[in-house]
C-alpha positions as CSV (number, residue, x, y, z in Angstrom):
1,X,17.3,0.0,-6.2
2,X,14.7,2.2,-5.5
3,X,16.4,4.3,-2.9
4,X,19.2,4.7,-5.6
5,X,16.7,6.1,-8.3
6,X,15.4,8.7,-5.6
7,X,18.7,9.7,-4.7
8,X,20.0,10.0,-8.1
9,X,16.5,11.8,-9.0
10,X,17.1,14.0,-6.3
11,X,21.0,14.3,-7.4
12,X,20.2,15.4,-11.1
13,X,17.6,18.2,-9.4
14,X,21.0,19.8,-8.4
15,X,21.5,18.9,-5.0
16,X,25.3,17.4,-4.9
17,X,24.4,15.3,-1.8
18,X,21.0,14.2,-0.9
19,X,20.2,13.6,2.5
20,X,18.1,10.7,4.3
21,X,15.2,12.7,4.3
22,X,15.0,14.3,0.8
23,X,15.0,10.5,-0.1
24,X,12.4,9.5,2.5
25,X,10.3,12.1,0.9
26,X,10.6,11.1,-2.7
27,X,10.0,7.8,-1.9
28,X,6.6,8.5,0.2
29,X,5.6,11.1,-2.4
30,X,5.3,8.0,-4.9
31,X,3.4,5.8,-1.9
32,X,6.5,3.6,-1.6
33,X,7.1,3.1,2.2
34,X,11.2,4.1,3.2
35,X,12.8,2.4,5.5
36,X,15.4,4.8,7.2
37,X,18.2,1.7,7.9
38,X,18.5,1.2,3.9
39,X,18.3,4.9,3.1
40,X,21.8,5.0,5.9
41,X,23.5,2.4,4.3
42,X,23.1,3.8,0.5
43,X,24.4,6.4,1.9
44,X,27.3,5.6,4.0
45,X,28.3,3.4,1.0
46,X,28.0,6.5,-1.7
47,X,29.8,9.0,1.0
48,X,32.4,10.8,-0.9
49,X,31.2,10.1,-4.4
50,X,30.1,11.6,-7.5
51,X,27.2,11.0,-9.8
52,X,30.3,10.8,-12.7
53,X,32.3,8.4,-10.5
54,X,29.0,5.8,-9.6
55,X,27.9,5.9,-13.2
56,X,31.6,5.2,-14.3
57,X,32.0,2.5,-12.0
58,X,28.4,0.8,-13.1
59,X,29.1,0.4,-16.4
60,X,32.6,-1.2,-15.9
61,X,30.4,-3.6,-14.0
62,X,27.7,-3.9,-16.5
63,X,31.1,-4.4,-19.1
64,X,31.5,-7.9,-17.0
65,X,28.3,-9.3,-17.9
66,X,27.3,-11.4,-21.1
67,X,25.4,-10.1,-23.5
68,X,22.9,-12.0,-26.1
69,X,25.4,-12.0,-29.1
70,X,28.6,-12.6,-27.5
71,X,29.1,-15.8,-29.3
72,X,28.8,-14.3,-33.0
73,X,28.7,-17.2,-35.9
74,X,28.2,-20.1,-33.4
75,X,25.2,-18.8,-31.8
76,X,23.6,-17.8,-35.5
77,X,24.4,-21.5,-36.9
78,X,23.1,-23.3,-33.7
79,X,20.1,-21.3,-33.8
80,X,19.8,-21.7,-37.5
81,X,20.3,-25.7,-37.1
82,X,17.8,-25.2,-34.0
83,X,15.1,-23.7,-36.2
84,X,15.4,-26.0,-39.2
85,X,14.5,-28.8,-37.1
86,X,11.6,-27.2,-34.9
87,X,10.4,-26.7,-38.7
88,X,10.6,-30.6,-39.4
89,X,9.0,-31.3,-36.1
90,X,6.4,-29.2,-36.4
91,X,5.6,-30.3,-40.0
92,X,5.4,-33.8,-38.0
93,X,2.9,-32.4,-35.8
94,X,0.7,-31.2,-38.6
95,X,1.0,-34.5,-40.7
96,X,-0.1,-36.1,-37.0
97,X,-3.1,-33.9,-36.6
98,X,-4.5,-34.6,-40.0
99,X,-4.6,-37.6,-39.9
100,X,-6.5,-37.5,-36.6
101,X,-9.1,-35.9,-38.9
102,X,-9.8,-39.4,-40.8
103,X,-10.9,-41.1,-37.4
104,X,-14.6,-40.5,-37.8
105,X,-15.2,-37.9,-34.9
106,X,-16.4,-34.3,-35.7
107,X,-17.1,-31.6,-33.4
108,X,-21.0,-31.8,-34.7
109,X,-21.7,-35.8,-34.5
């Protein structure tokens, strides 16, 4: 990931094609160490392709993936059941701790 940040960083400076060492040197300028055999491979697998055409091929990935309210009106009842009965439970819990209170130990004794 972080060789694709440098070379897009070094992409949006307005070079159309970054090259292994423009990306070693971003990389070292921010004390990460580069390793030249990953910097090859990101680039023999962006080789004829735009900034336009990876960012347009990303989010049709990212389109694939499920997101936090993909269930609508089930997830909102579950959760709403959910809460209504970590209420009761915790209103449990605090009737058990007060009565805890009537066994005779205090913090002070």
């Amino acid at each position: 990931m972080k060789y694709l940040a440098a070379y897009l960083l070094i992409a949006q400076g307005g070079v159309e094609s970054p090259s292994a060492t423009e990306i070693k040197n971003v990389l070292e300028a921010v004390g990460v160490e580069a390793e030249d055999s990953k910097i090859q491979a990101l680039l023999t697998s962006l080789e004829g392709k735009t900034i336009q055409e990876l960012v347009a091929e990303g989010q049709t990935k990212l389109a694939s993936v499920p997101a936090g309210g993909a269930s609508g009106a089930a997830a909102a009842s579950g959760a709403a059941g959910a809460s209504a009965e970590e209420e009761k439970e915790e209103e449990k819990e605090e009737e058990k701790e007060e009565s805890d209170d009537d066994m005779g130990f205090g913090l002070f004794d």
